[in-house]
N, C-alpha and C positions, 0 to 999 in steps of 0.2 A: 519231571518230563524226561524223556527216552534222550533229548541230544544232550540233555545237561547230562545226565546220567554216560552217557558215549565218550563226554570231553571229558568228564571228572575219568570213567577209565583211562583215559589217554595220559592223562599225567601223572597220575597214581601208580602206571605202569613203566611209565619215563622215571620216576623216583625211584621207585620199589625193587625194579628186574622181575624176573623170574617170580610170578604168582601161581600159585595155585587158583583151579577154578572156582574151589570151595572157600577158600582166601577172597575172593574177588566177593563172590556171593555176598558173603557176611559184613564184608565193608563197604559193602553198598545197598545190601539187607534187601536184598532180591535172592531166586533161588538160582542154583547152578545152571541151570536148562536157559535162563531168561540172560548172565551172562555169556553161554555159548554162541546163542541167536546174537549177542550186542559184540562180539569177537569178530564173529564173522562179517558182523554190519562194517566194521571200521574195515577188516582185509578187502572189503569189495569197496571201499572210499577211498584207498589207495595207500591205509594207514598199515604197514609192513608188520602183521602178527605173526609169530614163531611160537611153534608147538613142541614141546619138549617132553619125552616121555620116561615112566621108571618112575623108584623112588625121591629123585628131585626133579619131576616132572612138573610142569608148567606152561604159563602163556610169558612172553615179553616181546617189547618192540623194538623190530634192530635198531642195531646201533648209529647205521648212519641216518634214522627218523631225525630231522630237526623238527619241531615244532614254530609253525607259522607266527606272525605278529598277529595275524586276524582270529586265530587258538583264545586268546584275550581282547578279556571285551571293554571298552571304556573305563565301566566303572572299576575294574579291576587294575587297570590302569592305573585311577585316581587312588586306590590302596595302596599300591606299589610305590607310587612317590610319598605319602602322607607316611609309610613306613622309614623310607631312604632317609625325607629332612628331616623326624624326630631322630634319628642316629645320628646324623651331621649334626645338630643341635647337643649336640654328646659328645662326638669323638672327629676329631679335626682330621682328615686322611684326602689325600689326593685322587687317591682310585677310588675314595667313597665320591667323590665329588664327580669324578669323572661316568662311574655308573649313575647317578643322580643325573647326571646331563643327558647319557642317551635314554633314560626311561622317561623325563620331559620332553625330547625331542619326540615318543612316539607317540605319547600324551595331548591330543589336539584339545583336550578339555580341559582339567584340571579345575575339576569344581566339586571338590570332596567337601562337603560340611564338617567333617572331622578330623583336626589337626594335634599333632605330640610334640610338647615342647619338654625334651628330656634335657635342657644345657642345665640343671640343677647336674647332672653329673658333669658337665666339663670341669678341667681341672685345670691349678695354674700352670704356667707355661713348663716347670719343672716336672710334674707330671707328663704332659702332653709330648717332652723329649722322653719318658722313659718307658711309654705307647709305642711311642715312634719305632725306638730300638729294639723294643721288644718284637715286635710286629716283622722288622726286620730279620733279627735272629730267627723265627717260624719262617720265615719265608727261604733263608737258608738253611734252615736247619742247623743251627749250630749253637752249641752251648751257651749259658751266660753265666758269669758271677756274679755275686753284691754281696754286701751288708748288710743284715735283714735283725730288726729286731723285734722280738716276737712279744706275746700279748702277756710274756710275765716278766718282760724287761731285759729278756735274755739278749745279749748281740753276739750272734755269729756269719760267719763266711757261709755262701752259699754257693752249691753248681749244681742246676738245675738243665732240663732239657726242656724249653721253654713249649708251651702246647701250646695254648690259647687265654685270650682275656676275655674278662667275664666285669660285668657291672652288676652288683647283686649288693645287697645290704648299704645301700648310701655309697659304696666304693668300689673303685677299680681293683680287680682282681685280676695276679700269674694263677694260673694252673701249668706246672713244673711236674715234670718225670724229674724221681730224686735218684741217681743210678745207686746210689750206698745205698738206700732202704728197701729198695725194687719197688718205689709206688709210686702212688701221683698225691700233690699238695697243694695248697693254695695258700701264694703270699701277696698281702694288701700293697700296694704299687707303693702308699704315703708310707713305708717303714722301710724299704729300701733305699738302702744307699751304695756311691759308688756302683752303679751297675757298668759290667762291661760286657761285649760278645767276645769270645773268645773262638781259635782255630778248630775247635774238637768239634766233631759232626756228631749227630744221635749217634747210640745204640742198638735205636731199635724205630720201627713205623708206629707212631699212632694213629688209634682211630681216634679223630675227635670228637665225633656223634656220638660214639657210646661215651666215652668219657665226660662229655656234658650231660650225657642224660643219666650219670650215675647217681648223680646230687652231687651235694656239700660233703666236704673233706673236712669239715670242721664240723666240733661237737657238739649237738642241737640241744637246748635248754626248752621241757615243756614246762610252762608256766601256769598254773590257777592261781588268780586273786580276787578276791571278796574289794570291791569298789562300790562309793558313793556315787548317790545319784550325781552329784554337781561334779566329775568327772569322768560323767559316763560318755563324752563325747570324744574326751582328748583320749582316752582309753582307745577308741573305735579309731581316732586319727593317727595317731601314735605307736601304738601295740601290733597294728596288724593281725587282728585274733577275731572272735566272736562272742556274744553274749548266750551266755551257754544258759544262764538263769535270771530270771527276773522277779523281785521282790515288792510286795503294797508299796510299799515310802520310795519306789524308787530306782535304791542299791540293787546291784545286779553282782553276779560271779561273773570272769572274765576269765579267756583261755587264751595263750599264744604259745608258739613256738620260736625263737630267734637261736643266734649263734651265741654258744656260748659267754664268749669274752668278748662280744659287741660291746663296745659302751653309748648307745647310743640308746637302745632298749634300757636299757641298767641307769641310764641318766635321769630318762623322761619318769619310772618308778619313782625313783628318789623325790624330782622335781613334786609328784602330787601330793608327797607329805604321808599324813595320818592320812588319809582321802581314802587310802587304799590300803589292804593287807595280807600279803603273801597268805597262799593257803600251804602249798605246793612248789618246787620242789622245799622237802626241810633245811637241805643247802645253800638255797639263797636264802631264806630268810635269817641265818646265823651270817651271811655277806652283807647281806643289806643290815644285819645290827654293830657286826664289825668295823663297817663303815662310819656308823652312826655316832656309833662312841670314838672313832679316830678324829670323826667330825667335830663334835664335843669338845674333846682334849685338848685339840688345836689352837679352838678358840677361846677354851677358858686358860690355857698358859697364857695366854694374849693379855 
């Protein structure tokens, strides 16, 4: 429909800046002629469009366009909170609470069928302070150190410029500007210690939207293994991957990707036994025999 199509440009254009009309076109998979006529519909609804010409020529909506509460319709409404209290059910913050409260207040419904219950990531209270600080430090901009012990037992001093956290893999995630290496890293919140903020201000602005959408700073393991039928399920719960093949009896080939030195992916393999059999990469399967025989040892010196 032409007004969903009008609203969706309204906000795309509040996001975006400065589009191209050919831009405009393609992300709404109409042609250029049909969004100039839908430009023009919103500057005569009172919606402020700017024309910008040249090589970074384009449309955008001035700056001081606020967008109305009535922009948003109920049910959209009801997403926006179902979004907010799966994150509170996460991450304990005041200003999450507090934006939580005015999007119920404008919320006269609240009758979403679909609810997130994300507190599998809450953490204990010793976590939840070292959230808090961090959160703090971004907010001033200003340095932190810790103790950080890394995924081959290494403990060193760290000074980071703290970006943003991230909840990925079962855990809280720093993504850190490292000024000695010139890059960005990511350290697991549960291997720090001693964190403090310290007087030193960045270096430099990040952007944090491109830096989340760059990926993972850590080393991705793809994985193929030949699995038995009888854990073909825990495979699909566990693995996070797909069934790439399926055999008469059952066994199927199974594909994933995790972080390298997760042990948490690295556990659940072990846990299926014989069930299962590295195809892929050939360096885990010499890990997982390494293991098998320290396993071994251990418990026949017993």
């Amino acid at each position: 429909m032409k007004i969903d199509r009008l609203m969706g440009l309204v906000v795309y254009l509040l996001k975006h800046g400065r589009t191209s009309a050919q831009k405009l076109a393609e992300e709404f998979e109409v042609s250029s002629r049909t969004i100039m006529r839908d430009l023009e519909s919103l500057d005569q609804a009172g919606i402020p469009i700017q024309a910008f010409y040249g090589v970074d020529g384009g449309y955008q909506i001035m700056d001081s366009y606020v967008l109305e509460k009535q922009a948003v319709t109920r049910n959209e409404y009801d997403w926006l909170v179902t979004a907010l209290k799966g994150m509170a059910s996460a991450y304990a913050s005041k200003s999450l609470e507090r934006t939580l409260a005015k999007i119920e207040s404008l919320n006269e419904r609240g009758n979403n069928a679909v609810s997130v219950d994300l507190s599998v990531a809450a953490e204990d209270e010793e976590i939840k302070g070292l959230l808090k600080l961090l959160e703090d430090a971004i907010g001033k901009k200003r340095v932190v150190r810790f103790l950080y012990t890394n995924s081959h037992e290494e403990r060193k001093e760290m000074q980071v410029e703290p970006v943003c956290l991230q909840y990925k893999w079962y855990n809280w995630y720093l993504i850190g500007y490292h000024e000695k290496h010139q890059d960005y890293c990511m350290f697991k919140l549960i291997r720090m210690e001693d964190l403090r903020e310290t007087d030193i201000r960045y270096t430099r602005d990040h952007d944090v939207s491109e830096i989340k959408s760059s990926g993972s700073r850590e080393k991705i393991m793809h994985v193929r293994l030949y699995g038995k039928a009888c854990v073909r399920a825990k495979c699909r719960e566990y693995l996070n991957g797909r069934i790439v093949q399926e055999f008469e009896n059952g066994d199927f080939m199974f594909c994933f990707s995790a972080p390298e030195h997760e042990t948490f992916w690295y556990g659940a393999i072990l846990s299926f036994g014989n069930h299962v059999r590295i195809i892929e990469p050939p360096e885990l399967k010499e890990r997982i025999l390494k293991t098998c025989r320290e396993i071994q040892a251990e418990y026949g010196s017993s």
